[in-house]
C-alpha positions as CSV (number, residue, x, y, z in Angstrom):
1,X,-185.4,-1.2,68.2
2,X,-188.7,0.5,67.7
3,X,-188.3,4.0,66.0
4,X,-189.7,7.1,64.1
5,X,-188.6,8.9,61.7
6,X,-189.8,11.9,59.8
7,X,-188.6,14.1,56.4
8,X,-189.9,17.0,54.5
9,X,-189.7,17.3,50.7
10,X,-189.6,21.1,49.8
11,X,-189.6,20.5,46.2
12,X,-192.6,18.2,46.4
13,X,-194.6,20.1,49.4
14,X,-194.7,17.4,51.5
15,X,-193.9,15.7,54.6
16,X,-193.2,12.1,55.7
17,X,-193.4,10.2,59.0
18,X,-192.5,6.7,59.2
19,X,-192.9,4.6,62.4
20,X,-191.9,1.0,63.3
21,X,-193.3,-0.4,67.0
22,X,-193.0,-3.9,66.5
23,X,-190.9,-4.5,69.8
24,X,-193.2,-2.2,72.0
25,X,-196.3,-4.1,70.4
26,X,-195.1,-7.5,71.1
27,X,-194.5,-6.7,74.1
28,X,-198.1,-5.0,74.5
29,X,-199.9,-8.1,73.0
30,X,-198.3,-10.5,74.9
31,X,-199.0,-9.0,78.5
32,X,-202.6,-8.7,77.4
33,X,-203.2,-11.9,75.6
34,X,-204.6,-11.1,72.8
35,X,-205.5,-13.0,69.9
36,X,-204.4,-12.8,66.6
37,X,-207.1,-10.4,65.3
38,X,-207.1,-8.0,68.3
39,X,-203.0,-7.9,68.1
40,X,-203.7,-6.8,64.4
41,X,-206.3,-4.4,65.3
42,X,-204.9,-2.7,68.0
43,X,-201.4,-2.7,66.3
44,X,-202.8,-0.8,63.8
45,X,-204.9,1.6,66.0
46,X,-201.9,2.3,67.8
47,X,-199.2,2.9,65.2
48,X,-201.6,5.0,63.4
49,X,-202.2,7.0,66.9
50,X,-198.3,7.6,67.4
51,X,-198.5,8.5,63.8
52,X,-200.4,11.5,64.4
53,X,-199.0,12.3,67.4
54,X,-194.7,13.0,65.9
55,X,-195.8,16.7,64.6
56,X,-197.1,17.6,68.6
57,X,-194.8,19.3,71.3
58,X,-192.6,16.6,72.5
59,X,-194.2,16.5,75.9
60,X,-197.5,16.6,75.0
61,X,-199.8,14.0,75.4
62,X,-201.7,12.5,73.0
63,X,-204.6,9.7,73.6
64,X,-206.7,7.8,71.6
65,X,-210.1,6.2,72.5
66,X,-211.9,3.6,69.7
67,X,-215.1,2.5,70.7
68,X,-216.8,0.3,68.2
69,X,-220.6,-0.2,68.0
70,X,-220.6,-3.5,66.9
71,X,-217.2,-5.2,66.7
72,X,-215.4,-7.8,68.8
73,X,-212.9,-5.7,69.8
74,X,-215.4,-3.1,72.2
75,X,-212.6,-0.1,73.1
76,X,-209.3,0.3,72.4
77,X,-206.7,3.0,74.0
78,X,-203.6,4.1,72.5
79,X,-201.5,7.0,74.1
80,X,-198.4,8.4,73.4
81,X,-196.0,10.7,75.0
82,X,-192.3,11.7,74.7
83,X,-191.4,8.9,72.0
84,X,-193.2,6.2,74.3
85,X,-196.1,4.5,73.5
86,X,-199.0,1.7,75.5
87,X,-201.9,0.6,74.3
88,X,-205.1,-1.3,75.8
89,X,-207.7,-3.3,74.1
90,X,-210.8,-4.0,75.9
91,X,-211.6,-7.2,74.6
92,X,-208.8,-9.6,74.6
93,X,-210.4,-12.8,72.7
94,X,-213.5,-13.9,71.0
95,X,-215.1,-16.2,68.6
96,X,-214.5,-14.9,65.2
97,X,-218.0,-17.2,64.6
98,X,-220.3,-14.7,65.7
99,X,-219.2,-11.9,63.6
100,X,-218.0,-13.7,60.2
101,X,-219.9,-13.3,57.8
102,X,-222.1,-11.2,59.4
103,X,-219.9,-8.0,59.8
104,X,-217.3,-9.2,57.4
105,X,-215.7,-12.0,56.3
106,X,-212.4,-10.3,57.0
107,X,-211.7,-11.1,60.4
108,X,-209.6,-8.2,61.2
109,X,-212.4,-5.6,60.0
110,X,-214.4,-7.9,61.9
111,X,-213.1,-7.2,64.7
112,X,-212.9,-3.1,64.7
113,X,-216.9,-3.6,63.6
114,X,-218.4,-1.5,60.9
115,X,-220.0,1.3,63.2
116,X,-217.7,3.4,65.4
117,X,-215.9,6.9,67.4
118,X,-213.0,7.6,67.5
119,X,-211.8,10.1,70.3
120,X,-208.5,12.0,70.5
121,X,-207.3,14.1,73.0
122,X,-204.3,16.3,72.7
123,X,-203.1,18.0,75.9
124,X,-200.3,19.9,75.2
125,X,-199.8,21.0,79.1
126,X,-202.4,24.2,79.1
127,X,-205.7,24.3,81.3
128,X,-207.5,21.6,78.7
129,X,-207.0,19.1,76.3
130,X,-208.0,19.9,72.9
131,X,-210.7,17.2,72.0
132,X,-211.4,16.2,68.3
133,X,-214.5,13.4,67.9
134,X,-215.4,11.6,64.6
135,X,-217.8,8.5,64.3
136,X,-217.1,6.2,61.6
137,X,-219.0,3.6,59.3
138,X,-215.4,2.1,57.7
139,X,-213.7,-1.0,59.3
140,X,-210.1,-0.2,57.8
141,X,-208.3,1.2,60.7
142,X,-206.1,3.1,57.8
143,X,-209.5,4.5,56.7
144,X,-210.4,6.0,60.3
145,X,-207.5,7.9,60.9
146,X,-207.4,9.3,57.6
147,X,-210.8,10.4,58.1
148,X,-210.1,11.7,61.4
149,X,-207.0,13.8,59.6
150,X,-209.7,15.2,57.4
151,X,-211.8,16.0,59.4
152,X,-209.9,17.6,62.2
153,X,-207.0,19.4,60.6
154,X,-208.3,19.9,57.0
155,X,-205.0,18.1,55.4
156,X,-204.8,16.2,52.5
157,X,-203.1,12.5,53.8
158,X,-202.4,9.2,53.5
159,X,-201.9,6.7,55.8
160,X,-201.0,3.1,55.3
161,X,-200.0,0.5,58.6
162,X,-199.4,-3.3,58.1
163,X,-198.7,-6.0,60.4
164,X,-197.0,-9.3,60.2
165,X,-197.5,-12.1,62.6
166,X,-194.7,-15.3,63.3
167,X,-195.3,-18.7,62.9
168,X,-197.1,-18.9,66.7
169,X,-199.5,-16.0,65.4
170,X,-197.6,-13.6,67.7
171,X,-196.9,-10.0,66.5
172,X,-193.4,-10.1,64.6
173,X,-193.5,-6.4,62.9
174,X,-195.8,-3.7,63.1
175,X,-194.9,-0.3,60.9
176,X,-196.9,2.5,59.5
177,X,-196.4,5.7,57.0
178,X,-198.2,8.8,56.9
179,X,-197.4,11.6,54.0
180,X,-199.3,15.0,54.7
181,X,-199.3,18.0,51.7
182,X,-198.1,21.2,52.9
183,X,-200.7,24.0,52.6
184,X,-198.7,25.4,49.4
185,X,-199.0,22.2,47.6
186,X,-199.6,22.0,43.7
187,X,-201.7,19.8,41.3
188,X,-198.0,18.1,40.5
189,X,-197.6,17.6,43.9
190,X,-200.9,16.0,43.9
191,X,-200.5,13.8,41.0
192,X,-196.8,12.6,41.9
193,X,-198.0,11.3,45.2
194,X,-200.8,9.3,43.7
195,X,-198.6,7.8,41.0
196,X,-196.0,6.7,43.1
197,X,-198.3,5.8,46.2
198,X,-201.6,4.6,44.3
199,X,-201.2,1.1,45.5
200,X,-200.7,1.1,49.1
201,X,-200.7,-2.5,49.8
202,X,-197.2,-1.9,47.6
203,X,-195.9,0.1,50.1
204,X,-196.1,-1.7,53.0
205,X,-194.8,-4.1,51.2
206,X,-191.7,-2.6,50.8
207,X,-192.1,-1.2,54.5
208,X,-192.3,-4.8,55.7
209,X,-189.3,-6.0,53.9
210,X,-186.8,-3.3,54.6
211,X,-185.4,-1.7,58.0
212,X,-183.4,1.8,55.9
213,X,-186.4,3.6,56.6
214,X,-184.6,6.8,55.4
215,X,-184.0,5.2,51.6
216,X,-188.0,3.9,51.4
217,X,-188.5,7.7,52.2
218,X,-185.5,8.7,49.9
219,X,-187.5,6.3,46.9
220,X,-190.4,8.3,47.5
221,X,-189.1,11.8,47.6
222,X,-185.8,12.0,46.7
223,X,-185.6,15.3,48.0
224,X,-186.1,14.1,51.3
225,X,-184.3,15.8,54.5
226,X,-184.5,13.6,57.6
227,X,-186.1,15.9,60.3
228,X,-185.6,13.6,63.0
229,X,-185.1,10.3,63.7
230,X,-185.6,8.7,67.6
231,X,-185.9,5.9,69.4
232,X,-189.9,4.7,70.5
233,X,-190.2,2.7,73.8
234,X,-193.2,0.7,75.4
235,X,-193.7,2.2,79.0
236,X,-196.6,1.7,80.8
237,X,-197.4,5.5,83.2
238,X,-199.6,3.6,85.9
239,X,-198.0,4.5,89.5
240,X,-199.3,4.3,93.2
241,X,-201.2,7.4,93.1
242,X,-203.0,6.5,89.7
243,X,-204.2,3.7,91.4
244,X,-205.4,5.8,94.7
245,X,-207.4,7.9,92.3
246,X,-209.4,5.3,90.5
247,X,-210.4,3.5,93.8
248,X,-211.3,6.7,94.9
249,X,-214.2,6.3,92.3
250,X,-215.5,3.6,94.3
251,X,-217.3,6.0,96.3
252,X,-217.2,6.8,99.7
253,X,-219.9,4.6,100.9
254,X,-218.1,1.5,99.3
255,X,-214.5,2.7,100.6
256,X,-216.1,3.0,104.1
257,X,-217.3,-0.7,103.7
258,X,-213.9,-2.0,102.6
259,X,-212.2,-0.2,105.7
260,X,-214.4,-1.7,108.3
261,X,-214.4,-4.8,106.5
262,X,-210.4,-4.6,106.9
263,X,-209.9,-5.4,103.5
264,X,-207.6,-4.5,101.0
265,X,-208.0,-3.7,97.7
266,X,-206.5,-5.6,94.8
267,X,-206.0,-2.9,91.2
268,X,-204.8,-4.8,88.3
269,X,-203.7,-2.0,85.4
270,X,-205.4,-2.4,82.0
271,X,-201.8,-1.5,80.2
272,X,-199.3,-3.3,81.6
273,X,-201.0,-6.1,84.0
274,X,-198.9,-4.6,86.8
275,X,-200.7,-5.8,90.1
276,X,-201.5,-3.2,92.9
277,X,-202.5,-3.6,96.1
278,X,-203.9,-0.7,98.1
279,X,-203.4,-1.6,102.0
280,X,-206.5,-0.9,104.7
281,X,-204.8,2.0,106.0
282,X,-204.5,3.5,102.9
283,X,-207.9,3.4,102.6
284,X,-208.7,5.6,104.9
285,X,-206.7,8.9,103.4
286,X,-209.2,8.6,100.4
287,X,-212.3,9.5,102.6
């Protein structure tokens, strides 16, 4: 089962989220054919997007746009919403030739590129989403989003995400932590956090090889009070009238064509790989 959890440590001014989507992103990679370095990638764009988003109102949405400059990988999408996640990658497969060494010669960074944006919108249900932009030069997906934290709420963070592939390179566990300072923090606060968190690739260790999320956070601060502790799901949100609004896009002179054609129209969502199929006649309410 795919879950978050989060805690706050008053005597250390801090607070702790930890988030395991391994079912939801199996799930994700395996509708969209990815391959191995695009599952990583965009398992680690998205549990660093749901990351971000467990402090927001619990119906507000939050969505994620990564477009690299340079890298295999193109776009990626993550959104969140209500403790359920999907995720789209643009670029489904490649040949890691053309960009190693010439990017990287770690395929993964390879494959987010060197040269990026990363867009998040936050729309919490008022007349407009809040928009927060930041374009990147770093390849570590960890890196991004804890520059985007920086950047956009001005809070001292640290992020770390692994993922662990099966013996058929399919995605077997994905799972991320991210510890924010409180505004009242102290220098001791500060210098705890780095000794015990200084080597992250130790923690995901640790996050890979347990599932009592609530004693890795208990390890950390002992202190610890679980805020909250739910259940995450994979659930795509396309539905019929999503699909009428993006053929609408087509334009009216293209629409027009297809109805005296008498053809219908064939939609194909990017999340899920759910097939649509908009009929003549419904066409014709769209002009």
């Amino acid at each position: 089962m795919d879950l978050q959890i989060r805690a706050i440590s008053h005597k250390h001014n801090a607070k702790i989220a930890i988030v395991d989507i391994s079912e939801s992103m199996r799930e994700i990679c395996n509708l969209q054919q990815t391959n191995p370095f695009i599952s990583i990638a965009l398992s680690k764009f998205t549990v660093g997007n749901t990351l971000i988003s467990l402090d927001n109102k619990e119906l507000a949405k939050i969505n994620s746009n990564y477009i690299s400059n340079n890298g295999a990988v193109k776009k990626m999408i993550a959104e969140f919403q209500n403790n359920k996640v999907r995720a789209y990658a643009q670029v489904k497969d490649f040949e890691i030739e053309e960009y190693i060494p010439r990017l990287s010669n770690n395929p993964v960074f390879a494959t987010v590129g060197t040269q990026g944006q990363l867009l998040n919108s936050r729309d919490m249900g008022l007349k407009e989403p809040y928009v927060s932009t930041i374009n990147t030069d770093s390849p570590n997906m960890d890196h991004i989003w804890m520059d985007f934290l920086r950047d956009s709420n001005q809070v001292g963070s640290l992020l770390t995400s692994d993922v662990k592939l099966d013996d058929d390179l399919k995605v077997q566990k994905v799972v991320g932590i991210l510890i924010q300072l409180l505004p009242e923090h102290t220098q001791e606060d500060i210098e705890l956090l780095e000794s015990k968190l200084g080597n992250t690739k130790f923690i995901c260790e640790i996050l890979m090889k347990s599932t009592n999320y609530y004693e890795v956070i208990k390890e950390i601060f002992e202190d610890a009070i679980i805020l909250e502790s739910k259940e995450i799901i994979f659930e795509c949100t396309c539905n019929d009238k999503k699909i009428l609004d993006s053929v609408k896009l087509l334009g009216k002179n293209d629409i027009e064509e297809l109805i005296n054609n008498e053809e219908d129209v064939q939609v194909i969502c990017d999340f899920c790989n759910k097939k649509y199929i908009v009929k003549n006649e419904q066409l014709k309410i769209l002009i």
